[in-house]
N, C-alpha and C positions, 0 to 999 in steps of 0.2 A: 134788698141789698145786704142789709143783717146776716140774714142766713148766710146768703152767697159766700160773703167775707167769714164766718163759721165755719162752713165747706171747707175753703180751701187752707186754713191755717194747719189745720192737723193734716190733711194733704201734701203737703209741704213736710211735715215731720214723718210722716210715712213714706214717704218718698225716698228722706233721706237717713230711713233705716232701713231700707230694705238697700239701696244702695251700698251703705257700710256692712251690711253681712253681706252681699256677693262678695266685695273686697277683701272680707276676713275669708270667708270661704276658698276665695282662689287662692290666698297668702297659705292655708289653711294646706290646700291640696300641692303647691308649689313642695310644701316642708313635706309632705307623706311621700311623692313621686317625684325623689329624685334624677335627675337625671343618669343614666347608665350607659354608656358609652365601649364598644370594644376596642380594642388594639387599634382598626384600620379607622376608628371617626364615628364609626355610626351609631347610632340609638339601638340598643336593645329592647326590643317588643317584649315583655315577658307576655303571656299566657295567663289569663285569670286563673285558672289553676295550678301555678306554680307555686312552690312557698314563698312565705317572705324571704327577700335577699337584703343583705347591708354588708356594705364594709368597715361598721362599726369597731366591729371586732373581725377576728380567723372567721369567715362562714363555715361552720362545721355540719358533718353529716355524721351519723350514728348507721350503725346496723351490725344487729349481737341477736344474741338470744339464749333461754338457757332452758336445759332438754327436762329438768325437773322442776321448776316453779315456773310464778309470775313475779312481775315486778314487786316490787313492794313500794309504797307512796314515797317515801323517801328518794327514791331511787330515781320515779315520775319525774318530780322536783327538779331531781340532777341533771338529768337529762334533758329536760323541758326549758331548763334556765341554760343551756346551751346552746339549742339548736330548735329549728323550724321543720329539720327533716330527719326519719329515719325510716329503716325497714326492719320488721322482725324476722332474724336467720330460721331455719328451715325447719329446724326440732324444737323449737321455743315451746316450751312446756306442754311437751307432747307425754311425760311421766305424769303429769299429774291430772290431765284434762280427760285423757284415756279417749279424746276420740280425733284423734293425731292433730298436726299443727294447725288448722286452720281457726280453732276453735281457741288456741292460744294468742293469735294472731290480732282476734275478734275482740279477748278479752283488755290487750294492750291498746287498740284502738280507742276503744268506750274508755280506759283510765287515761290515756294521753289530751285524748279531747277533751273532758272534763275540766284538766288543769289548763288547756290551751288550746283553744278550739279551732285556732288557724293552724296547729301541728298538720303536718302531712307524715300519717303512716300507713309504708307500701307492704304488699304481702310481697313472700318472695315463691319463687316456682324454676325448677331447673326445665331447661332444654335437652339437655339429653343424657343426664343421673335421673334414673326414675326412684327416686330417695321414696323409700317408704309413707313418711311421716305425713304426708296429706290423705286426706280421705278416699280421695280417687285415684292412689298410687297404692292405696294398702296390699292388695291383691298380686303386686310385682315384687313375690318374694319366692324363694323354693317351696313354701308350701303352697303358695298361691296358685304358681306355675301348676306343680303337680293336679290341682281339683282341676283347674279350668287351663288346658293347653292352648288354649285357642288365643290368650291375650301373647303368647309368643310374638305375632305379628304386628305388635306393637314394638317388640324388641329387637335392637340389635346384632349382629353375629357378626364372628371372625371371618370375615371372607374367603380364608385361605382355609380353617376347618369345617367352619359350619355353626361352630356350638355359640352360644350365649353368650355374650361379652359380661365380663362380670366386675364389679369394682367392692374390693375386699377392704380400702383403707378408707378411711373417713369414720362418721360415726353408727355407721349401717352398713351393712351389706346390703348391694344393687345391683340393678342391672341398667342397661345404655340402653334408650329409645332411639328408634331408627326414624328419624325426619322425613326420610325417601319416600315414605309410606303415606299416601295422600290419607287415607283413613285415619290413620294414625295423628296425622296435621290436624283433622276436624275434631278429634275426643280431646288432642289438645288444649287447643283453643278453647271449647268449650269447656274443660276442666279450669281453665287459670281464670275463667271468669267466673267460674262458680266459686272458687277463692275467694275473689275479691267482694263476690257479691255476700258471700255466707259475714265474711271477717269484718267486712263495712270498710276495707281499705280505700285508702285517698288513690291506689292508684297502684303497681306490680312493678318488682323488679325480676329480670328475668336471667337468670345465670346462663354460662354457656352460648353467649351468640355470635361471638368471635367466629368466625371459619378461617382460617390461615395455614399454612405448612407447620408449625407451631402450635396447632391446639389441641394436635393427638386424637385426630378420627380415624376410625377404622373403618372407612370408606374410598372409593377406588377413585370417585370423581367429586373432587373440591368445590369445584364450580357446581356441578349440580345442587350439591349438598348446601351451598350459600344462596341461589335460585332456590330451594327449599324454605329454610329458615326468612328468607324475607318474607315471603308468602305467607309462614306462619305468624310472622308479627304484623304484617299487612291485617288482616283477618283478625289477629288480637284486636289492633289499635281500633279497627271499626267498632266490632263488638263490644270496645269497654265504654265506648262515648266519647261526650265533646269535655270531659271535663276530670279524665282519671289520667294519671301519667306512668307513662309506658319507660320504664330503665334498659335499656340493653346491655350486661357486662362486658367489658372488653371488645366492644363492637362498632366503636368508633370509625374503624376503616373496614368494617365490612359494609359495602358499597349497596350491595342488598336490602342491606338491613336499615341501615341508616335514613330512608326519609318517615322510617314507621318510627324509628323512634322520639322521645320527647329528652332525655337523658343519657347519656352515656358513662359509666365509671371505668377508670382505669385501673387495676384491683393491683399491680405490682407484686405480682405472686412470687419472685422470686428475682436472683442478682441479673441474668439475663436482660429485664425489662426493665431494669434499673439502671444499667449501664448510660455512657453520659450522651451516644449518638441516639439510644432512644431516649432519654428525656428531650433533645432538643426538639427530636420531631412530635412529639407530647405535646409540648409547647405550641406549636403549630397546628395543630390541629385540634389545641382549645379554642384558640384565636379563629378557628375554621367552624369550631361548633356552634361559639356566641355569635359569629358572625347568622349560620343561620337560626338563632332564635332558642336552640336548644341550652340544655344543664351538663354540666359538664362536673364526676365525684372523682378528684384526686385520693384515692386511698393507699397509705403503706400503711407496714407494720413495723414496729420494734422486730431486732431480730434477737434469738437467742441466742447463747457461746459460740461457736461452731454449725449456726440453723441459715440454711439459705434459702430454705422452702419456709414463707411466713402464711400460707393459705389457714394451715391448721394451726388450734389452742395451743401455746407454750404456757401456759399459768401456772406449771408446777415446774418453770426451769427456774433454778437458783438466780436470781438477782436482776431477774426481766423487770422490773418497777425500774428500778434504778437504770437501768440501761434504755428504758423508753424514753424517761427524760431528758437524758446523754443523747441520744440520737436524732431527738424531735427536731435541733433547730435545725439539721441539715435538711431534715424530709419537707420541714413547715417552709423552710426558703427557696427549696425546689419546686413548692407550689406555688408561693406569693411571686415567682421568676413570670409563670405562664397565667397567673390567676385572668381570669375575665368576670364581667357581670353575669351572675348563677355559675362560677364554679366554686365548687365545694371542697373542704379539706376533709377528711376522715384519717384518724390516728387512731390503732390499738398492737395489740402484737397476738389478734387471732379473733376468729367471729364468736366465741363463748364471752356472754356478760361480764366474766371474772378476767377477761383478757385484757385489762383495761379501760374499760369503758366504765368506769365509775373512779377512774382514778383523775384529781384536777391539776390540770395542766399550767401554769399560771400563764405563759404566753401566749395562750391562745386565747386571754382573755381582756390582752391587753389594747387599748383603743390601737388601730391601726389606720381607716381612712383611706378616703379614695384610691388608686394610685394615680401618680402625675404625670406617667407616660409609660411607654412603653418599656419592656425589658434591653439592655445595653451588653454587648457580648464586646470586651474590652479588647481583643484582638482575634480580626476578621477569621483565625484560624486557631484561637483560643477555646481554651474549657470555660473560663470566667465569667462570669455576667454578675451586673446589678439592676438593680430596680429600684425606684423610689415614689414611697406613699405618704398620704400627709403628716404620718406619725410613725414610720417606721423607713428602714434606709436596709434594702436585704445586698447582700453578697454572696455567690454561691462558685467556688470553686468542681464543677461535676469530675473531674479528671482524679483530683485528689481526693476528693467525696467532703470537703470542709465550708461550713459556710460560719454567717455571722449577721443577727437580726439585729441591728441598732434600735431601741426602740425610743424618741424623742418624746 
């Protein structure tokens, strides 16, 4: 009986500590997995491999690069103490690496995870700019062409001449990869995976996947040409795995494309796509993307004096610091209008590191919190809308271009 009654006394105490840690445990996991909610009510599923999301703060996204160095620790830091995501642009120290970007790419991976190991950083890879700067693009240049004529059929032409399409401005000279070309779709694919796999990327952003009357192909059939490109993201997203995330730019409503992808950004290249009947439907079809499970990158730029095109670097136009910060609340209150769980803000005024991406913004760093409902458009045939978050009260005029972040 002695024993018996010894048995069961610490039985008793272990019993009820194993019960109070499940309790802390669940309390535990309650506090880490908040709950995330879209527009229409429902629970957003993230993906184990997506990055961390909060409405702590602005969710921001990064993505620069810069065509003669690497980062410098400092810089890690800056970046790192901001955000969960970024992608490295396309020449990212492709001067200094000498064996084109991928290997720049590779070396910003190993320094960002070091200082924070749940970062997510994407390689990037164009769709149909065959940009030099990767390994397996080196050879699609005039002199390339001229040794070896045969990768021609990987390229583009003018339909109506014949010759090579060629793109003179950016920071290379290129040429346009023809989609239509099933061959061409398989070296693809297998090229953007050899990116990812050489750079140790969490996962690929893929430029160019828009197809619309608006995105400037020099092809005869539209629809073919977006029956193309799904196919080729089809085929990526297989091949990258269950656990690397696939970005599509501006490809939102291309209908093709869209169940391959994990992401979508909508890059605001210029006044056109900024106008206020496309922000509203933006708006809609973030609400359209969280619904189904995907990321949604709100990206503008500062613009310069007289600059409507914000795709390319303005770093050496007079007074762009100051004008970025002047412009921010309207751009930052046109996203918090459509925000969802996993959409993301990105602000610079161009894809070079020195474009702003190292400059600190103080409102995007200021607690903002949930939001409490939905966005409110003040008259059924008004530009106006508001929004309200636990710590912040936005107002956006799009008609006028004027907003106002209250921040509590």
């Amino acid at each position: 009986m002695k024993n018996n009654i010894l048995f069961k006394i610490p039985s008793v105490k272990i019993l009820s500590t194993i019960f109070c840690m499940i309790a802390v445990s669940l309390c535990a996991y309650g506090q880490q997995q908040p709950s995330l909610l879209t527009s229409d009510g429902s629970s957003f599923n993230a993906q184990s491999y997506f990055p961390k999301f909060s409405w702590e703060t602005t969710p921001m996204y990064y993505h620069f690069g810069d065509i003669d160095r690497v980062l410098e620790p400092e810089e890690i830091q800056f970046i790192s103490d901001r955000t969960d995501f970024i992608c490295m642009e396309k020449s990212h120290a492709y001067n200094l690496l000498g064996d084109h970007k991928v290997l720049g790419t590779k070396h910003e991976v190993e320094a960002f995870h070091e200082v924070k190991p749940e970062i997510k950083v994407l390689f990037y890879y164009n769709s149909y700019v065959a940009w030099p700067f990767p390994r397996f693009n080196k050879e699609f240049t005039p002199d390339g062409i001229a040794k070896n004529e045969e990768l021609t059929k990987f390229l583009a032409r003018d339909p109506k001449t014949g010759k090579l399409l060629e793109k003179t401005r950016g920071p290379a000279f290129s040429y346009y990869f023809d989609a239509l070309n099933p061959e061409f779709r398989e070296w693809w694919v297998a090229s953007a995976i050899e990116g990812v796999k050489i750079s140790g990327a969490d996962g690929i952003f893929i430029d160019r996947m828009n197809v619309d009357e608006n995105a400037d192909y020099h092809v005869d059939d539209i629809a073919e040409l977006a029956k193309a490109k799904g196919e080729m993201m089809a085929a990526l997203k297989e091949q990258l795995g269950p656990d690397k995330i696939l970005i599509g730019n501006n490809a939102a409503r291309t209908k093709e494309v869209f169940p391959h992808c994990d992401a979508f950004m909508f890059e605001h290249y210029n006044a056109t796509v900024t106008n206020k009947e496309n922000l509203l439907k933006e708006w809609g079809d973030m609400a359209r993307i969280a619904e189904a499970g995907k990321i949604s990158i709100y990206r503008f730029g500062a613009k310069g004096k007289g600059k409507n095109d914000i795709t390319t670097g303005a770093t050496k136009t007079d007074g762009i610091e100051k004008r970025s910060h002047d412009q921010l609340e309207f751009h930052q209150a046109c996203y918090l209008i459509g925000a969802q769980p996993y959409s993301y803000f990105q602000w610079n005024w161009g894809w070079n590191l020195e474009d702003g991406n190292l400059v600190d913004y103080p409102s995007l760093q200021k607690p903002l919190g949930k939001p409490t409902g939905v966005f409110k458009r003040v008259k059924p045939d008004g530009w106006i809308f508001t929004r309200e978050f636990e710590h912040a009260s936005v107002w956006v005029d799009t008609e006028a271009r004027k907003a106002k972040i209250t921040w509590h």
